[in-house]
N, C-alpha and C positions, 0 to 999 in steps of 0.2 A: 452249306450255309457259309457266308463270307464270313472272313474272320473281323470283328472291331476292334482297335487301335485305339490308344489313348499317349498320348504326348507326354513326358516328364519335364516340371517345369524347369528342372533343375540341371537336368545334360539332356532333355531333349528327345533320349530317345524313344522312337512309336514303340511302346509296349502291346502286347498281343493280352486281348479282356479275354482270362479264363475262366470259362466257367467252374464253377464249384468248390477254387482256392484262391477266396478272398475271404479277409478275415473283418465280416460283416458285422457281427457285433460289437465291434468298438470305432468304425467307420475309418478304419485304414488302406490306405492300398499301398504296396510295394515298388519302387523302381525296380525292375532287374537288372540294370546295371548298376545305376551310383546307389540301388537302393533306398534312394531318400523318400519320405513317409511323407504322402498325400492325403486329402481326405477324399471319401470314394465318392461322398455326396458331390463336390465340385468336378471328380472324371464325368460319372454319371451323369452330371446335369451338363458337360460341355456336352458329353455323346450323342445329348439328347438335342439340343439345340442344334448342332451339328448336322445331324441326317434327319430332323423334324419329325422321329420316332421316340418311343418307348425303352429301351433299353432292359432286360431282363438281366440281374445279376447270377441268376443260376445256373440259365443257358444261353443266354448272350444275344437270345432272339432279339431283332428290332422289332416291338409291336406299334398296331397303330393308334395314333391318340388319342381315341374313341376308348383305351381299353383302362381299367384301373390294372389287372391281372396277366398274367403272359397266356398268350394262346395254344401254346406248345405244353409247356410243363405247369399250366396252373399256380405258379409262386404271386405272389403280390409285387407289382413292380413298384421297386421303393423310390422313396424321393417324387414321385409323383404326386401324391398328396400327404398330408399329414399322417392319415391310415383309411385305410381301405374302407369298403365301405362295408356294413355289417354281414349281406347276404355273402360278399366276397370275400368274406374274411373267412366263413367257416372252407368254402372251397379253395380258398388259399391253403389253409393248413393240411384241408385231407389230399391234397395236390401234394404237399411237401411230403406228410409221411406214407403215402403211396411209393414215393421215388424213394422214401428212405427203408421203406419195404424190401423193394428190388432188392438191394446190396445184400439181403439176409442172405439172397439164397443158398451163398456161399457160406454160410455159416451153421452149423449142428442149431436144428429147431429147438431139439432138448438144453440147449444152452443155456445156463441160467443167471448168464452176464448180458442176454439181450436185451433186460429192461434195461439195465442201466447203460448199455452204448446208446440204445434210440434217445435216453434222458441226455443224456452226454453231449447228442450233436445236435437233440433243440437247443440245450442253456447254453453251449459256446459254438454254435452255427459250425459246426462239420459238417461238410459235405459227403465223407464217403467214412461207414462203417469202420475200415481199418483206422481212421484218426483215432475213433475214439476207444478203439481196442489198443492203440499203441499210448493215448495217456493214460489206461489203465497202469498195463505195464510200467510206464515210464513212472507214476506217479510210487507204486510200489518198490520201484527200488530205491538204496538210502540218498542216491546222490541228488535225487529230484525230489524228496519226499517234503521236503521245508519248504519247496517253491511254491511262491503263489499261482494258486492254479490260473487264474485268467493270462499269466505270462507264458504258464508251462503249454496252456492252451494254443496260445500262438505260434508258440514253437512246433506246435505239432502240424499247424494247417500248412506253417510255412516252409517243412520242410518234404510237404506232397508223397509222392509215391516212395521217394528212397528209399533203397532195404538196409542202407546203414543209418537209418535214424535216430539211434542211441547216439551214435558220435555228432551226425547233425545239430541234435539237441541240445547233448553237452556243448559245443562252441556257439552254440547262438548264445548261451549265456555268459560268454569269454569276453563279453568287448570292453577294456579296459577302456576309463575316460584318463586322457593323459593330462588331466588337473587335479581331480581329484585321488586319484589312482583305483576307485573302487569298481568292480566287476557288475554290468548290466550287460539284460537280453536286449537282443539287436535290437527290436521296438522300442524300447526306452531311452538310447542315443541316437542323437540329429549328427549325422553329414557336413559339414560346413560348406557354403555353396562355389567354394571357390579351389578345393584339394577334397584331398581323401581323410583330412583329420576328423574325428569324432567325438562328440564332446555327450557326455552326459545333460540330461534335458537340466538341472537342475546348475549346473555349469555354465551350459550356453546361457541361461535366464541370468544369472548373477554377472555375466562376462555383456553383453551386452546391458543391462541394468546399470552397471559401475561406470559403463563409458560415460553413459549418457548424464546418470548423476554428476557425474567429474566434470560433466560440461569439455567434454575432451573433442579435439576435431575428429569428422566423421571418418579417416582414414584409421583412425585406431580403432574402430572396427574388423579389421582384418581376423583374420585367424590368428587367436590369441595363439599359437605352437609354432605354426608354418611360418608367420605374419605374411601370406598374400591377400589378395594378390597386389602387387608393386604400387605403392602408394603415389607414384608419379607417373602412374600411367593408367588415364581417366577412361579411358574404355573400357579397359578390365574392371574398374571400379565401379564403372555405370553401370555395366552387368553385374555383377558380385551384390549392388546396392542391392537392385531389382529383386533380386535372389530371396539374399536378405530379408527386405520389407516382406514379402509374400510365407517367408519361414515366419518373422515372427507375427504378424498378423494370423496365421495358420496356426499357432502354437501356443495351445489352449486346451489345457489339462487340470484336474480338479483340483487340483493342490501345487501345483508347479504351472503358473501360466503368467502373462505379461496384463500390466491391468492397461486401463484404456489411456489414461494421462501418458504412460511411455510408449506406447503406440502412438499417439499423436506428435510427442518430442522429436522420435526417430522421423516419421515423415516430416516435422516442421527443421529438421535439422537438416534433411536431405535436400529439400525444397531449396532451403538457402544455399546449400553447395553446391546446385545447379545454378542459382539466380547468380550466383559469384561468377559462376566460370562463364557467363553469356561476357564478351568483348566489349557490348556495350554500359558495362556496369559498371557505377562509379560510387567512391564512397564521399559522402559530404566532408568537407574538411571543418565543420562546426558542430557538428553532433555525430553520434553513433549511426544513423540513419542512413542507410545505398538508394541508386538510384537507377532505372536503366535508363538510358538516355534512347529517344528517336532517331534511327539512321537518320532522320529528314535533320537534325537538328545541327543549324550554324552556326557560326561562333563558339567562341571558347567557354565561357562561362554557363552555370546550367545551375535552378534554381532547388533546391531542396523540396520536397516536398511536406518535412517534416517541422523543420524551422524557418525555411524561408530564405533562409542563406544563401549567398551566391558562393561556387566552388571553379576553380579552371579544372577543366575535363581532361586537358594534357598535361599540365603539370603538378595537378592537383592541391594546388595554395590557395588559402583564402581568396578568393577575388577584389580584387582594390581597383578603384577608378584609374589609375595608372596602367594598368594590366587594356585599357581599353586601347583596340587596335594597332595593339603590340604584341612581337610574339613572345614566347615566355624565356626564351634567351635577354631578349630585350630590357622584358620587366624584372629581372637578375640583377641586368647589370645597373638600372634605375635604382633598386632596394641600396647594391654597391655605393653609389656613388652619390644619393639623394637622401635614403634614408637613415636619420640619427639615432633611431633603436638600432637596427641595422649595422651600424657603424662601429655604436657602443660595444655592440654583444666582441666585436673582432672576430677572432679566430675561432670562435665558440659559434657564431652567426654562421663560418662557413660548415663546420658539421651539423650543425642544426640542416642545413638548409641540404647538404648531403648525407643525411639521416637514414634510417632504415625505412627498407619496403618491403611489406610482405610480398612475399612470390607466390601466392596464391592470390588474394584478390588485389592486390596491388596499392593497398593503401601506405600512405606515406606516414612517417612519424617523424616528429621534430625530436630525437635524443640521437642520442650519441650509440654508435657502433660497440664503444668497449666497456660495457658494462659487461651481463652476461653474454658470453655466445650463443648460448644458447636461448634465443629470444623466442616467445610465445605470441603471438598476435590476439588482439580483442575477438570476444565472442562477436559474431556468430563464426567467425573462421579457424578461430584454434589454432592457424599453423604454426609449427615448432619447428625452425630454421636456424640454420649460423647467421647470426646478423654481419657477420665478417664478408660471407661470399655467396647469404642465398641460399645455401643449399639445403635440403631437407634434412632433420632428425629421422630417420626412422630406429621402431623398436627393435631388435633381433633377442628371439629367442635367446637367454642364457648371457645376454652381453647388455640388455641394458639401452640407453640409447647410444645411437653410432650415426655419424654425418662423415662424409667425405669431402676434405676440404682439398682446395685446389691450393696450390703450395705459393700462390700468391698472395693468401688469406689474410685478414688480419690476426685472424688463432695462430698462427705461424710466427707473422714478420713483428708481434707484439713480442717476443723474446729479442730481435732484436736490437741493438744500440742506437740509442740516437745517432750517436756520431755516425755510425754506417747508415742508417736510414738516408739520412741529409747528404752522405757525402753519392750515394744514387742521385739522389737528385739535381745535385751540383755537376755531376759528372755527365748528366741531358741537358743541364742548361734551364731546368724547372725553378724559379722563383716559390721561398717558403719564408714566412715570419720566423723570426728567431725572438731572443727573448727580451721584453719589454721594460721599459721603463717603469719601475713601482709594481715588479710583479712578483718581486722575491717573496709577498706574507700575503694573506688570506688564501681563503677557499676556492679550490675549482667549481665554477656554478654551472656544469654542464648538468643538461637534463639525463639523465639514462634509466632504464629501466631495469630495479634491483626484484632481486628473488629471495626472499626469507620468508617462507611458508606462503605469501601472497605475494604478485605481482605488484610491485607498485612505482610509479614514478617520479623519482627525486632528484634532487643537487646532487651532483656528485660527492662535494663536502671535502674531499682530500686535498691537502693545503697544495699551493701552486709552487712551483720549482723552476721557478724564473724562467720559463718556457712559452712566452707569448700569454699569461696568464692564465695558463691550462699549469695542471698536475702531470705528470709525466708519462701515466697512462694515455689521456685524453691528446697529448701533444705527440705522442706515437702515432696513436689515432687518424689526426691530421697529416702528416706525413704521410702514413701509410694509404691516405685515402690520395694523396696528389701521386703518390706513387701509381695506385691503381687507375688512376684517370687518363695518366698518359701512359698507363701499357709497359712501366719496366719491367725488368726481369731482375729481381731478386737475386740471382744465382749471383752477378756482377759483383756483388759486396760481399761474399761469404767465402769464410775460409775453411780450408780442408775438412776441419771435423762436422762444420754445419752440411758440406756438400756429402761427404760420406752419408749424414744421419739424413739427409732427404731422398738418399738415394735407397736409401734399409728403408724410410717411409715409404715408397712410394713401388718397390719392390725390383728395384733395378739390380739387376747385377753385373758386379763391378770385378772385374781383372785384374789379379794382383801388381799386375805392371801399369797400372795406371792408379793405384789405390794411393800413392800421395799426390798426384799430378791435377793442381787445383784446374786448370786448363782445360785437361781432358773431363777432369768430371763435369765441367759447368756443359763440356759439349756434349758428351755422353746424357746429361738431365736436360738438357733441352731439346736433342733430338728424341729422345723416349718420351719423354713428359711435356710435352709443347702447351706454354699457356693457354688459360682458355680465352676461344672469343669474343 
């Protein structure tokens, strides 16, 4: 008889369909490698679809679709219909305990624990006599005696012929969850689809349940322990989702299970983190609403289809009758030189206007860089970046959130002095505002986006310090963002001690014959650490 195969959706591999150790009353099946817990009615029914037969759980026969029953061993083929039909029912059963007959033979007739193994492998579907003579035993000693028997049950089918099945037993029920710390049998912890972490069911429901309530973006779904797989690397994540969706969909147990509203969230949250990453998506710059735009589609502008608003598709600014058949350099420099809001705002106008972008779906914001650095983007995208250079928040295990800033950062060169910020750029020949006329009193009104228990958008409010009518913060801010435009290097204005402590950041090691030689370090950091592109 050829052997039948069934796929794990989880690593993939063709498992071999054995007859007689599946643990059919509670509709589970087994990976043999990652282990991860299937339902057998979904194997069943691919097997079936697959080779346009019958599938027999018992003996694996393929029958033909004419049959309710297996032709071989008489079992009821399940998943076929709801239940057999009455005359097949009775010869279903005397079919099973015929086979469960055989097994005696090897066992003393006079034996007067045979009633209760034959009772044993009807009510938790054993297949071969010795299962049910080993949860005698097993049940009988003290270390197994409190367990619930439908667990200690499983234990027993799933650990087959082994003749050390005391020690089998005992570690199926070892599996630490590393959140909650408490001890379950293997069947009662999931797999995570992306490592070999394992999380108690009641774990994984609450760890995904909290994201979703948090309204958190969908990479903080990772493996809450390991955190993968690499939140900046969408393939792994496309796979991992997939995984994902299909566990919790699947994962549905009488007291620990996912109701249907967060099943829906998870696929409508996923949906959007697809519909983001397509090239052709844009976000309106007048409402919360995206869009995907038509490869066919010309010109710059593109209408909403929520509000009705026009948006430019490259530069992403409101769209203005000026923006017509110009390009968006153009209409910059028009705002510069024509517009009186524009002109009013000053220096405030130009970080508005070089504002933060999310790197994920690339929407634009009109605030300012130095508020928090750590900036969160609007639902539906969640992403949590340095608004200084971009780069991603991720969580690690035991530390919290952690980004890698690149040492041209504004997290970095906001310690800085003015006077050194300015004199870089004096020293390339970069034109910068210095400080205005009537700017010594009132408030910085730069917009940024502050974090105290809520996200919210405000004035910046801090009094200004004769700095082109910015606050001190915000006029670093600008500096540091002319700095970053034209590509300096930092390293040029910094003395011994700042070149040491970027060199301890960034893990460079340094020679004690060169440890005060401001010269040698700036070369030493820039050959090791070359700015980024």
């Amino acid at each position: 008889m050829d052997c039948v195969n069934w796929e794990c959706k989880i690593c993939t591999f063709n498992n071999e369909f054995v007859a007689f150790c599946l643990p059919v009353s509670e509709g589970r099946i087994f990976c043999k490698v990652c282990e991860s817990c299937h339902s057998l009615k979904e194997i069943v029914t691919d097997v079936n679809q697959r080779t346009g037969q019958y599938l027999c759980i018992r003996c694996t026969l393929l029958n033909p679709r004419s049959r309710h029953y297996c032709s071989a061993c008489g079992s009821w083929l399940l998943f076929v219909s709801e239940s057999p039909p009455e005359s097949e029912q009775l010869q279903s059963e005397l079919s099973f305990l015929s086979l469960t007959s055989r097994s005696l033979s090897d066992v003393d007739e006079d034996n007067e624990n045979n009633e209760e193994m034959i009772d044993l492998m009807l009510r938790f579907s054993f297949t071969k006599l010795e299962h049910s003579a080993n949860f005698i035993k097993l049940r009988e000693q003290p270390e197994f005696r409190d367990f619930d028997p439908n667990d200690l049950a499983e234990a027993v089918r799933s650990c087959g012929d082994q003749l050390d099945y005391v020690d089998f037993v005992s570690a199926y029920f070892k599996n630490e969850c590393p959140i909650c710390f408490d001890s379950f049998p293997r069947h009662k912890v999931l797999q995570m689809a992306s490592c070999q972490c394992k999380l108690c069911f009641s774990c994984f429901r609450n760890f995904v349940s909290a994201s979703l309530d948090n309204n958190d973006h969908v990479s903080h779904l990772q493996c809450p322990i390991c955190n993968t797989p690499d939140s900046e690397n969408e393939a792994e994540l496309e796979n991992y989702f997939e995984y994902l969706l299909i566990q919790v969909k699947s994962f549905q147990h009488a007291e620990i299970r996912f109701e249907a509203d967060k099943i829906n969230m998870l696929e409508q949250r996923l949906r959007d983190w697809n519909l983001m990453r397509d090239p052709n998506f844009r976000w309106c710059s007048h409402c919360p609403n995206g869009v995907v735009l038509s490869e066919q589609m010309r010109g710059l502008k593109f209408q909403c289809n929520q509000c009705s608003k026009y948006t430019c598709k490259q530069c992403r600014k409101q769209w203005r009758e000026q923006h017509e058949k110009i390009s968006c350099e153009q209409f910059q420099q028009w705002l510069v030189e024509n517009d009186p809001d524009y002109q009013a705002k000053g220096v405030a106008a130009f970080l508005e206007n070089n504002g933060i972008e999310c790197p994920k779906c690339k929407f634009k914001y009109a605030l300012a860089k130095g508020g928090c650095m750590h900036f969160t983007c609007r639902p539906p995208c969640r992403a949590e970046f340095c608004s200084g250079c971009g780069g991603f928040f991720k969580r690690l295990h035991g530390r919290g959130l952690v980004c890698e800033h690149p040492r041209d950062c504004l997290f970095y060169l906001r310690d800085f002095t003015v006077r050194s910020l300015q004199k870089l750029l004096s020293d390339h020949g970069v034109q910068y505002e210095t400080a205005a006329e009537g700017a010594t009193s009132g408030t910085c009104n730069v917009m940024e986006q502050k974090e105290s228990g809520n996200l919210v958008d405000e004035a910046c409010g801090r009094p200004v310090e004769g700095h082109a009518k910015l606050c001190g913060k915000h006029y670093k801010e600008y500096l540091v963002s002319l700095i970053n435009k034209n590509r300096l290097d930092p390293v040029e204005v910094m003395d011994v001690e700042q070149l040491k402590e970027t060199c301890r950041r960034h893990k460079i090691e340094v020679q004690s014959s060169i440890s005060t030689d401001a010269t040698a370090l700036r070369a030493l950091i820039v050959r090791q650490v070359p700015l980024r592109s």
